[in-house]
C-alpha positions as CSV (number, residue, x, y, z in Angstrom):
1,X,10.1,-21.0,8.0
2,X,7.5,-21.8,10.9
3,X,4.3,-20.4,9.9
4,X,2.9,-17.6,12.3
5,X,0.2,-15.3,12.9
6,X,-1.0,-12.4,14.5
7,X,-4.1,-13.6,16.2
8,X,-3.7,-11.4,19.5
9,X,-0.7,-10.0,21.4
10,X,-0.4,-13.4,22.5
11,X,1.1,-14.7,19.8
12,X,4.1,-12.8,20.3
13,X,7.2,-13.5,23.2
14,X,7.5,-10.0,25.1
15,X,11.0,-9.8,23.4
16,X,9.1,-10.5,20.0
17,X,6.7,-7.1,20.9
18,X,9.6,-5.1,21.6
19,X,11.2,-5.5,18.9
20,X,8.3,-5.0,16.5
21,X,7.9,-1.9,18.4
22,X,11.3,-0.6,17.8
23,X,11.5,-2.1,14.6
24,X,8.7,0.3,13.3
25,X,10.2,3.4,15.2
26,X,13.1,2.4,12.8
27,X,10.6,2.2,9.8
28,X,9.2,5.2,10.3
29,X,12.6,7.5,10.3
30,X,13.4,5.5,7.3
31,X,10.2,6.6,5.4
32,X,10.7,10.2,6.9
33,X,14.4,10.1,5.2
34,X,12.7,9.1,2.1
35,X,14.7,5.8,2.0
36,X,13.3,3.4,-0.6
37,X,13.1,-0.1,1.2
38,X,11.2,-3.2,-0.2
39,X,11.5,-6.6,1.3
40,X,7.9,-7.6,0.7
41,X,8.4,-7.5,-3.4
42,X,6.0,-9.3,-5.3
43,X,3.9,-10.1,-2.2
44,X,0.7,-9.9,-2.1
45,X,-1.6,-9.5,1.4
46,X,-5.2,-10.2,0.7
47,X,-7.7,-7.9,3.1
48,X,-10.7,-9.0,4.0
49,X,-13.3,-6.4,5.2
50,X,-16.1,-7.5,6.8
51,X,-16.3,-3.8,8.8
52,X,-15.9,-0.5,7.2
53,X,-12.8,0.7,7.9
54,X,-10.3,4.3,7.4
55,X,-7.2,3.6,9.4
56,X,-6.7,0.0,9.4
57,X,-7.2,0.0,5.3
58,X,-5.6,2.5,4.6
59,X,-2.5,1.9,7.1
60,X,-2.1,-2.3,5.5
61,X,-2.7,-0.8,1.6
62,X,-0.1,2.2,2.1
63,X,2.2,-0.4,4.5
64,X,2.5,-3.1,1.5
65,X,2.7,-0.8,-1.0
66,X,5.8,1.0,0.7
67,X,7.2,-2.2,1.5
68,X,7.0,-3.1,-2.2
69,X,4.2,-5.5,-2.3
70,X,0.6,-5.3,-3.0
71,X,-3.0,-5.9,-1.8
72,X,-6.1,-7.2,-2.8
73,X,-9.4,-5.8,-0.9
74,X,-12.2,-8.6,-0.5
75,X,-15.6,-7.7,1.1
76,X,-18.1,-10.0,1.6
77,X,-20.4,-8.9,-1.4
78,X,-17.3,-9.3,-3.8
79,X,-16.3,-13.2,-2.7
80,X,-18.2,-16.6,-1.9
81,X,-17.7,-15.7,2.0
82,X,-20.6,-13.4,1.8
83,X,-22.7,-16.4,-0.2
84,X,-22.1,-18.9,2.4
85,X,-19.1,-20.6,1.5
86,X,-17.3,-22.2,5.0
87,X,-15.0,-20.0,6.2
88,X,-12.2,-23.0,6.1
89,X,-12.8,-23.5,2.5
90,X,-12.0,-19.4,1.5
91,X,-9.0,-20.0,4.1
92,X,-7.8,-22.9,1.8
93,X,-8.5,-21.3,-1.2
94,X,-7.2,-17.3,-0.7
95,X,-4.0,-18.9,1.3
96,X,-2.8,-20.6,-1.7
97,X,-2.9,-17.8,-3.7
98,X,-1.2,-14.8,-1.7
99,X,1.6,-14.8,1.1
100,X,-0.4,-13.6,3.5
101,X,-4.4,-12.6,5.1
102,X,-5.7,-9.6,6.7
103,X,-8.9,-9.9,8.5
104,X,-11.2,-7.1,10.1
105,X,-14.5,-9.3,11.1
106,X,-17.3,-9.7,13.5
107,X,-16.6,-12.6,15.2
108,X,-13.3,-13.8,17.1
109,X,-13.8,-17.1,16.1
110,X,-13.8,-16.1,12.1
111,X,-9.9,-15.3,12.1
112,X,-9.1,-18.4,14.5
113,X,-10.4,-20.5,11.4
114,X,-9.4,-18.8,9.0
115,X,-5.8,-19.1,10.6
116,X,-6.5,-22.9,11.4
117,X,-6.8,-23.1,7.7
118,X,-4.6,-21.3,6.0
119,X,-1.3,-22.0,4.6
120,X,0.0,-18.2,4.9
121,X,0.3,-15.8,7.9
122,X,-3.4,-14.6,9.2
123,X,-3.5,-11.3,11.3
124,X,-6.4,-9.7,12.8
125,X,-7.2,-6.3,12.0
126,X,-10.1,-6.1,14.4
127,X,-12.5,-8.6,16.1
128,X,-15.9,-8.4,18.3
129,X,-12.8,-9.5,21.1
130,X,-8.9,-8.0,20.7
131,X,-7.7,-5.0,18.6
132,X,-4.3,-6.3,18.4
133,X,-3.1,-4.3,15.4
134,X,-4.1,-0.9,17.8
135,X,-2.2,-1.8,20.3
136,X,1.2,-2.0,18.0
137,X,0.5,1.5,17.2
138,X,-0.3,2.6,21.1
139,X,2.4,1.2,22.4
140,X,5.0,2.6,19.5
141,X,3.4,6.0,20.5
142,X,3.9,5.4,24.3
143,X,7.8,4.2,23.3
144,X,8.6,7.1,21.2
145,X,7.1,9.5,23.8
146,X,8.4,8.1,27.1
147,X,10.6,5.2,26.7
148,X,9.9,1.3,27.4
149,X,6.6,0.6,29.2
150,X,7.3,-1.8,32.2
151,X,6.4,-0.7,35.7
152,X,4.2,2.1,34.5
153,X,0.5,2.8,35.2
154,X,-1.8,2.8,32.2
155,X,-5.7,4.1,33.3
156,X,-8.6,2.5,30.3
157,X,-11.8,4.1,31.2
158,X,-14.7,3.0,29.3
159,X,-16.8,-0.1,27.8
160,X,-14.8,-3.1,28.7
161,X,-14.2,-3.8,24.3
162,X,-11.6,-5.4,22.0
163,X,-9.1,-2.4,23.2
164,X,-9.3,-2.7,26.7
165,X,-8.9,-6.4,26.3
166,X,-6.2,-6.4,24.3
167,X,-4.5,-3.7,26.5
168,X,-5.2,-6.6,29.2
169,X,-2.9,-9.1,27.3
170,X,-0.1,-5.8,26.5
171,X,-0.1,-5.3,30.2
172,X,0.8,-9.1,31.1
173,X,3.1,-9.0,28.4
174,X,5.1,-6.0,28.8
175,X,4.8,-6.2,33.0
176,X,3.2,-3.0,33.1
177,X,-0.2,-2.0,35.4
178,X,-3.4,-1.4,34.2
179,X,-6.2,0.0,36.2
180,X,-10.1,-0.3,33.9
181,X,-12.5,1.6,35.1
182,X,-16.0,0.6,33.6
183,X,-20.0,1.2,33.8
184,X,-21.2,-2.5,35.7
185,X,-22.1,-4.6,33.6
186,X,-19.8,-3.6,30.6
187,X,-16.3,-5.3,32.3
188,X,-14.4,-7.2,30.1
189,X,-13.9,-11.0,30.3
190,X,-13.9,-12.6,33.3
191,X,-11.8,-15.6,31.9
192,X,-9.3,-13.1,30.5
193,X,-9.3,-10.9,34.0
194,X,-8.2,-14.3,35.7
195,X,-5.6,-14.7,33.1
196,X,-4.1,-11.1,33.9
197,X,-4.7,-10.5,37.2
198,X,-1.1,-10.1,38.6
199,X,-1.6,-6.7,36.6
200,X,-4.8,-5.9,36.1
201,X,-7.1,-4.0,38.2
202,X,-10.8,-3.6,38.0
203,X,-13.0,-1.0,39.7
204,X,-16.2,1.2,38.5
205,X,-15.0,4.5,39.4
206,X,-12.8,6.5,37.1
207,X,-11.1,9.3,39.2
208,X,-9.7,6.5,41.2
209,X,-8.8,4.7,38.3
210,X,-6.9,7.8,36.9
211,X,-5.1,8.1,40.1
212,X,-1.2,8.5,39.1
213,X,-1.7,6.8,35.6
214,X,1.0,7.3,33.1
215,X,-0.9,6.9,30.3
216,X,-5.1,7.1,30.3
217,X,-6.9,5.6,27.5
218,X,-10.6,5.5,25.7
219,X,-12.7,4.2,23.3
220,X,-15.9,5.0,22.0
221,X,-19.3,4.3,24.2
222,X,-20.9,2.2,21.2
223,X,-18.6,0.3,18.9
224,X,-19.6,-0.6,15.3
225,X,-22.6,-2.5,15.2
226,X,-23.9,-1.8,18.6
227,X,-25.2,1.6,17.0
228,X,-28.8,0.3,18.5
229,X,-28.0,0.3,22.0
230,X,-26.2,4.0,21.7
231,X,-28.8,5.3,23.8
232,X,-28.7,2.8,26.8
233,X,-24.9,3.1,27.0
234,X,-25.0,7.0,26.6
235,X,-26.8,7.2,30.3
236,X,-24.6,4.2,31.4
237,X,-21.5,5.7,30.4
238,X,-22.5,9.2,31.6
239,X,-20.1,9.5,34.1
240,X,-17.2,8.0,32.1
241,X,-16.3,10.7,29.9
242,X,-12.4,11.2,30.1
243,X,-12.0,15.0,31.1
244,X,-9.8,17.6,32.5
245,X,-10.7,16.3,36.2
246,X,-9.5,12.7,35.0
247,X,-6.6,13.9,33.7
248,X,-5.9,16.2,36.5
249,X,-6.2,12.8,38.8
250,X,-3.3,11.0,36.6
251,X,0.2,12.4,36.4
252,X,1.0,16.0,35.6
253,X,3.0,14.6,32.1
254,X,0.1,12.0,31.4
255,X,-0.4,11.1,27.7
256,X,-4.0,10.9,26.5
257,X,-4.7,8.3,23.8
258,X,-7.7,7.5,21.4
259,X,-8.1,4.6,18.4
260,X,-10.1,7.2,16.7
261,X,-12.3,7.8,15.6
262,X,-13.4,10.1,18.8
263,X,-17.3,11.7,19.9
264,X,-16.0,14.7,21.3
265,X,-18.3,15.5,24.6
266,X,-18.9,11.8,24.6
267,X,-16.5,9.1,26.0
268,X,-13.8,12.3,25.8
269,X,-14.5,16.0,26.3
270,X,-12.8,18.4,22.7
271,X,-10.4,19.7,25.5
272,X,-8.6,17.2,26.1
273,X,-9.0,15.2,22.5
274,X,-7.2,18.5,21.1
275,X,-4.9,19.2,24.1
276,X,-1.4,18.9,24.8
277,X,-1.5,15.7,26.5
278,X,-3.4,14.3,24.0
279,X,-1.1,12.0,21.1
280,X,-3.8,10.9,19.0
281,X,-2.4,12.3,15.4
282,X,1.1,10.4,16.5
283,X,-1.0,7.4,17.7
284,X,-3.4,6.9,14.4
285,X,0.0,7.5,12.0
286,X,1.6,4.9,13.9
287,X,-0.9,2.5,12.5
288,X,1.1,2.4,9.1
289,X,4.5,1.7,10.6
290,X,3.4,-0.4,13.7
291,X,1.6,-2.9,10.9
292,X,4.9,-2.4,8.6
293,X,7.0,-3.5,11.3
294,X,4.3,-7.3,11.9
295,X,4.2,-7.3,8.0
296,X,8.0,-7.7,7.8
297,X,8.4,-9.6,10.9
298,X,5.7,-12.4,9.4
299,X,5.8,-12.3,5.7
300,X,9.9,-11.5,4.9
């Protein structure tokens, strides 16, 4: 079997994405039927935590376990990696001992090693760069709500982050349009923007950004570890809060989503966070059957 990993969206065909997608709307009516299914027995995914985490732990620990394996949890005060051993060196090492590596880290470059290295399948639960793992559970929610994705508008307003990029690299893949709206100097990268322009548009006002979308998506104003700089992006990002007048700009049946977890009357107003538009709950759930659905696909 070729060895793969789950790096960002990228690593996947578009056919690839879909059927991960559908593969975990399949999943999770299995686990609603209470049907006992375990193809990952005896496997063990270690998870390496270098950022506190709720849903992406608990969504890979519950996911193995239902799938019949197991996982180890690794932070950087319980191994070598926090004592300065090379990051290639715990890729050699952890790889030989499980069948596959979760990683939810700082730095972009840490999984790309660690993948370069090991000798199981790497995927990343979160970098400084993509979100890749999100955007499984997004797009399942936007499938089981509405259907396939092409040819649809989808509206990110916020900081130009992990999500947003990795909604950049959805959009390519799946053909559909997405409009980011974004304080200046907070865009996302231009390398990547060249990369998706065909579908990607950029402007800094997010009524007009909003304009017909299908789908309009946030993020927090100040991700983990830019806690310092909460109170320069808070006036920055003043006029970026997704509210009823945004949503009023997309389409009457818009869906609202959020990665969680959300500052209501921040980057979203509680209105529309705990409104009908808004899929959130389905969205956040998803994580455990979005990451079932890539566990099965690159460990079976």
């Amino acid at each position: 079997m070729n060895l793969r990993h789950f790096i960002t969206l990228n690593d996947l065909t578009a056919d690839e994405l879909r059927a991960i997608i559908h593969r975990a709307i399949e999943l999770k009516a299995m686990r609603e039927n209470s049907e006992l299914y375990q193809p990952l027995k005896n496997k063990v995914l270690a998870m390496v935590f270098e950022k506190s985490s709720t849903r992406t732990r608990i969504s890979f620990d519950a996911g193995m376990t239902q799938l019949g394996g197991s996982t180890i949890f690794l932070s950087p005060r319980d191994t070598q990696l926090g004592r300065g051993e090379p990051i290639e060196d715990s890729a050699r090492v952890i790889s030989r001992m499980v069948d596959g590596i979760m990683l939810r880290t700082n730095k972009h470059e840490t999984v790309e090693t660690f993948a370069k290295h090991s000798k199981v399948p790497v995927i990343n639960g979160l970098t400084d760069r993509f979100h890749p793992c999100q955007l499984l559970a997004d797009l399942q929610t936007w499938f089981e709500q509405r259907g396939d994705i092409k040819g649809k508008k989808v509206c990110w307003i916020g900081d130009g982050n992990n999500m947003c990029q990795s909604y950049m690299n959805a959009a390519k893949l799946l053909g559909f349009k997405l409009s980011i709206a974004c304080p200046v100097g907070y865009e996302p990268e231009s390398d990547l923007l060249s990369a998706t322009y065909d579908h990607v548009t950029l402007c800094h006002d997010p009524l007009l950004a909003a304009k017909d979308a299908d789908l309009v998506v946030t993020d927090v104003w100040a991700s983990m570890g830019q806690e310092q700089e909460q109170k320069d992006r808070c006036a920055s990002f003043a006029k970026f809060q997704v509210d009823t007048r945004i949503m009023q700009s997309a389409k009457d049946d818009a869906l609202f989503m959020h990665c969680l977890p959300a500052h209501r009357g921040e980057e979203v107003s509680a209105d529309v966070l705990d409104g009908p538009q808004s899929v959130v709950w389905d969205e956040a759930e998803n994580r455990l059957h979005a990451q079932k659905a890539l566990l099965e696909f690159l460990m079976q």
